[in-house]
C-alpha positions as semicolon CSV with decimal commas, in nm:
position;residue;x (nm);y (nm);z (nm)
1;X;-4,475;-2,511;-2,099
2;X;-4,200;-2,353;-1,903
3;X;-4,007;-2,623;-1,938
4;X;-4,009;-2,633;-2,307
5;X;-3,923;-2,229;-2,305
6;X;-3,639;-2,293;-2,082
7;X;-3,528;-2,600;-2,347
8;X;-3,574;-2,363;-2,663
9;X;-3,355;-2,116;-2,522
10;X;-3,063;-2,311;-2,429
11;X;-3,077;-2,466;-2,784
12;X;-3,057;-2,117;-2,961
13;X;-2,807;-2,026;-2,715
14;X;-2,590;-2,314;-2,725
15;X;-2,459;-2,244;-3,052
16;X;-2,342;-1,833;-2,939
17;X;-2,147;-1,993;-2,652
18;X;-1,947;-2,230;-2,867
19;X;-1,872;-1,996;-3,103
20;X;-1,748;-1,735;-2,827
21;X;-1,550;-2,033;-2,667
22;X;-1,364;-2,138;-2,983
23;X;-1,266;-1,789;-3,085
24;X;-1,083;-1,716;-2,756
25;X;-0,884;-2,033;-2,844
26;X;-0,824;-1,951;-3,201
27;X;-0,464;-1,801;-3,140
28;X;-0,325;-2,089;-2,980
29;X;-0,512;-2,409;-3,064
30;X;-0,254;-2,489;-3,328
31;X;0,019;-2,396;-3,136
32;X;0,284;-2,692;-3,038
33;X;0,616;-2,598;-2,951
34;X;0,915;-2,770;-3,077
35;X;1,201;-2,755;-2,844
36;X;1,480;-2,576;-2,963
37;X;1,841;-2,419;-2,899
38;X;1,892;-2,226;-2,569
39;X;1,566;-2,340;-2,443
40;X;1,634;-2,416;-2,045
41;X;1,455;-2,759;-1,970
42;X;1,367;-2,827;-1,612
43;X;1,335;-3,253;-1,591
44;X;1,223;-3,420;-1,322
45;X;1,155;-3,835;-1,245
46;X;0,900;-3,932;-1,042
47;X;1,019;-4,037;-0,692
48;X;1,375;-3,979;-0,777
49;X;1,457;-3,635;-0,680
50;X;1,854;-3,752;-0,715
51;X;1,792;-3,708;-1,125
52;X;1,609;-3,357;-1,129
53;X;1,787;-3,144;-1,366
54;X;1,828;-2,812;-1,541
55;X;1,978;-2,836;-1,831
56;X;1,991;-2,573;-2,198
57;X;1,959;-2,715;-2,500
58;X;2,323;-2,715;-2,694
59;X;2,377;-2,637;-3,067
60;X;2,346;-2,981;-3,142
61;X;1,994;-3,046;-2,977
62;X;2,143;-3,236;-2,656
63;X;2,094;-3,210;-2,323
64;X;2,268;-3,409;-2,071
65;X;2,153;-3,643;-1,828
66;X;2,226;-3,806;-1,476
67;X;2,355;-4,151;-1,584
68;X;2,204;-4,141;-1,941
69;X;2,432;-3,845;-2,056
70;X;2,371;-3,692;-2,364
71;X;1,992;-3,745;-2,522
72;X;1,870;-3,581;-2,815
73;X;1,576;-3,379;-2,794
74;X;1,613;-3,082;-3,018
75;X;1,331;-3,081;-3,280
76;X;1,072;-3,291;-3,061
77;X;0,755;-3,194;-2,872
78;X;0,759;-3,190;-2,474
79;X;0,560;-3,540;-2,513
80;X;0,830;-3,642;-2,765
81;X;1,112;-3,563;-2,553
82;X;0,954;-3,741;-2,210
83;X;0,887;-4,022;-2,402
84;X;1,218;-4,038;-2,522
85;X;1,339;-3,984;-2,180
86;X;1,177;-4,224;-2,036
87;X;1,316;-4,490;-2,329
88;X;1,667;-4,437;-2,221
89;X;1,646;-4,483;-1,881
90;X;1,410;-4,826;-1,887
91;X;1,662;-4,947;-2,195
92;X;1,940;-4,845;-2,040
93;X;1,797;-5,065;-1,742
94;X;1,863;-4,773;-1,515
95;X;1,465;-4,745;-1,397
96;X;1,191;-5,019;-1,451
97;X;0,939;-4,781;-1,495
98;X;1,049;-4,444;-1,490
99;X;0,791;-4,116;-1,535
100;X;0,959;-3,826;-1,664
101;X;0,835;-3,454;-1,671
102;X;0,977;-3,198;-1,912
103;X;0,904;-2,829;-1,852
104;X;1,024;-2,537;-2,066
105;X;1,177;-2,328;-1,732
106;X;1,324;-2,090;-2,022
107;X;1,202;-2,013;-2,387
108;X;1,479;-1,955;-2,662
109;X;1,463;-1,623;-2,799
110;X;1,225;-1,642;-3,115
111;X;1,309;-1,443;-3,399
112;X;1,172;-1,339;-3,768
113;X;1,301;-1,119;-3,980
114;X;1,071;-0,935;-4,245
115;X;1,247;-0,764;-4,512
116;X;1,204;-0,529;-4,846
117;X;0,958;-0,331;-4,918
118;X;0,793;-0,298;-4,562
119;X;0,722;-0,012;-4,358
120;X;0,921;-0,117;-4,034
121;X;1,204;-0,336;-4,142
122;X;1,378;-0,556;-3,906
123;X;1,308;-0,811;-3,623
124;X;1,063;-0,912;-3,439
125;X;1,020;-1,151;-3,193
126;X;0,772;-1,430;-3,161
127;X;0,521;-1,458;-2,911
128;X;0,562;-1,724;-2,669
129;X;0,332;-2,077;-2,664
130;X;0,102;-1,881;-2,978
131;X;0,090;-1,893;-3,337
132;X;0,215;-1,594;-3,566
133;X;0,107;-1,557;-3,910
134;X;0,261;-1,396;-4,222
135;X;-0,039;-1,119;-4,185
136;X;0,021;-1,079;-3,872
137;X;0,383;-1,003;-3,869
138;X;0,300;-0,715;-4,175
139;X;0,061;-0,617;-3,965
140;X;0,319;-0,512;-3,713
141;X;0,577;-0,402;-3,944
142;X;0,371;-0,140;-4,058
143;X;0,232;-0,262;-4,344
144;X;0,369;-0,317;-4,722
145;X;0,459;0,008;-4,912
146;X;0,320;0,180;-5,172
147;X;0,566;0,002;-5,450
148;X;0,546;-0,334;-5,268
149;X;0,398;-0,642;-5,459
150;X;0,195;-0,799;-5,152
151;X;0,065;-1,069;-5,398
152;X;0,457;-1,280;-5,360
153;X;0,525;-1,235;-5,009
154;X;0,809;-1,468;-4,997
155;X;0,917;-1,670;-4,653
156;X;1,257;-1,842;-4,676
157;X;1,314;-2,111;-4,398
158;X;1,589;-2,270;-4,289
159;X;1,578;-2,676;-4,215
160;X;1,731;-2,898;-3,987
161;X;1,971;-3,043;-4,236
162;X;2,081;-2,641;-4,337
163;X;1,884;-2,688;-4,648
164;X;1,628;-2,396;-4,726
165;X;1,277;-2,378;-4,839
166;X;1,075;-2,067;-4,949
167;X;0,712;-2,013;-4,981
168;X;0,537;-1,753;-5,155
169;X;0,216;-1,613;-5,006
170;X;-0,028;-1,359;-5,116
171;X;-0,058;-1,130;-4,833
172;X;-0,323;-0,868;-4,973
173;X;-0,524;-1,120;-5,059
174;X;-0,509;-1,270;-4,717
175;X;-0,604;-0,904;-4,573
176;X;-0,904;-0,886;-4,786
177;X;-1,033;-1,231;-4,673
178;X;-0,989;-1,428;-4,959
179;X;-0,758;-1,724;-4,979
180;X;-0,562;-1,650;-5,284
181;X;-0,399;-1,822;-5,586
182;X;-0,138;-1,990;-5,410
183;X;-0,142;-2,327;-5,253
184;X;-0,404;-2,349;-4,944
185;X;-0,110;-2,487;-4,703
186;X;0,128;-2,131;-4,821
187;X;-0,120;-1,911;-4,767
188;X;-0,259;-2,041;-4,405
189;X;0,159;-2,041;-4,340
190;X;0,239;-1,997;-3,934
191;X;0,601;-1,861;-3,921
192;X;0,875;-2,007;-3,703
193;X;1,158;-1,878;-3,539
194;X;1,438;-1,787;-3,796
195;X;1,230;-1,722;-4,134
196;X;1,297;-1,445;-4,320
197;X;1,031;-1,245;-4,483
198;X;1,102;-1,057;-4,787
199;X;0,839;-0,848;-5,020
200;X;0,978;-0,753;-5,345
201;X;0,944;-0,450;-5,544
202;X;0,629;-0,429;-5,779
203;X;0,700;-0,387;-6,118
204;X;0,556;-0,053;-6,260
């Protein structure tokens, strides 16, 4: 009988600690960094210390390496990069079987601007190895004015090729918990360093 008592409340409690264990992950489950301009990249090959390197990222999204020189890795994933890494040394025939370690020794600075009819104006940085949404970043500009139209929050973004996209969000919505009438992907938008957020005037 005690047995069974012990068994029913584990199952019932099971469920609590889950829940508790998920949320404390929430902020930074979705988080995967991209490396990126400026960031300083320690990279290191197994059992050869002679090709341990710091190197920054350049404008082009290079780094150089001992006998491989430059290798692009602007844009990719730590596991992207290694991977990559590791490519040009065994095609290069420089290593048979080389294991390469990428650590970010320095983060870029990360930057959004937010824009128009907001409270606080201005820039803000990103926080490091977490996600940052649109809500968030209102949040912490004070909020939307009184004339602001938080229904078409607008984010412009720049891309890789210097072409720009913009998505339109609908913060207050968002604040009151619903979804909104914009597309699911817009509204659940994480920001990234360099968009600019703008909320336009609300016509009267």
């Amino acid at each position: 009988m005690k047995i069974r008592f012990i068994l029913l409340f584990l199952s019932l409690l099971a469920p609590h600690v889950l829940q508790a264990a998920g949320n404390e992950n929430d902020g930074k489950k979705n988080y995967i960094h991209r490396l990126q301009l400026a960031d300083r990249l320690r990279i290191a090959v197994y059992q050869e210390d002679d090709l341990t390197t710091q190197t920054r990222i350049d404008a082009h999204g290079h780094i150089n390496l001992p006998l491989l020189g430059e290798i692009t890795v602007g844009g990719l994933t730590i596991t992207e990069a290694q991977e990559n890494i590791q490519r040009a040394y065994r095609d290069g025939h420089f290593l048979r079987n080389p294991q390469v370690t990428v650590n970010v020794e320095e983060y870029a600075p990360r930057e959004v601007s937010i824009q128009g009819q907001i409270r606080n104006p201005g820039r803000y940085t990103l926080p490091i190895e977490s996600t940052f949404t649109v809500v968030e970043l209102v949040t912490k500009a004070g909020g939307i004015t009184d004339i602001g139209k938080g229904t078409a929050v607008a984010i412009t973004r720049l891309n890789p090729d210097g072409s720009q996209k913009t998505f339109t969000v609908d913060v207050e919505s968002l604040i009151r918990g619903k979804k909104g009438p914009g597309k699911n992907e817009d509204n659940v938008l994480l920001l990234e360093p360099g968009d600019i957020v703008y909320i336009p005037e609300r016509l009267i």
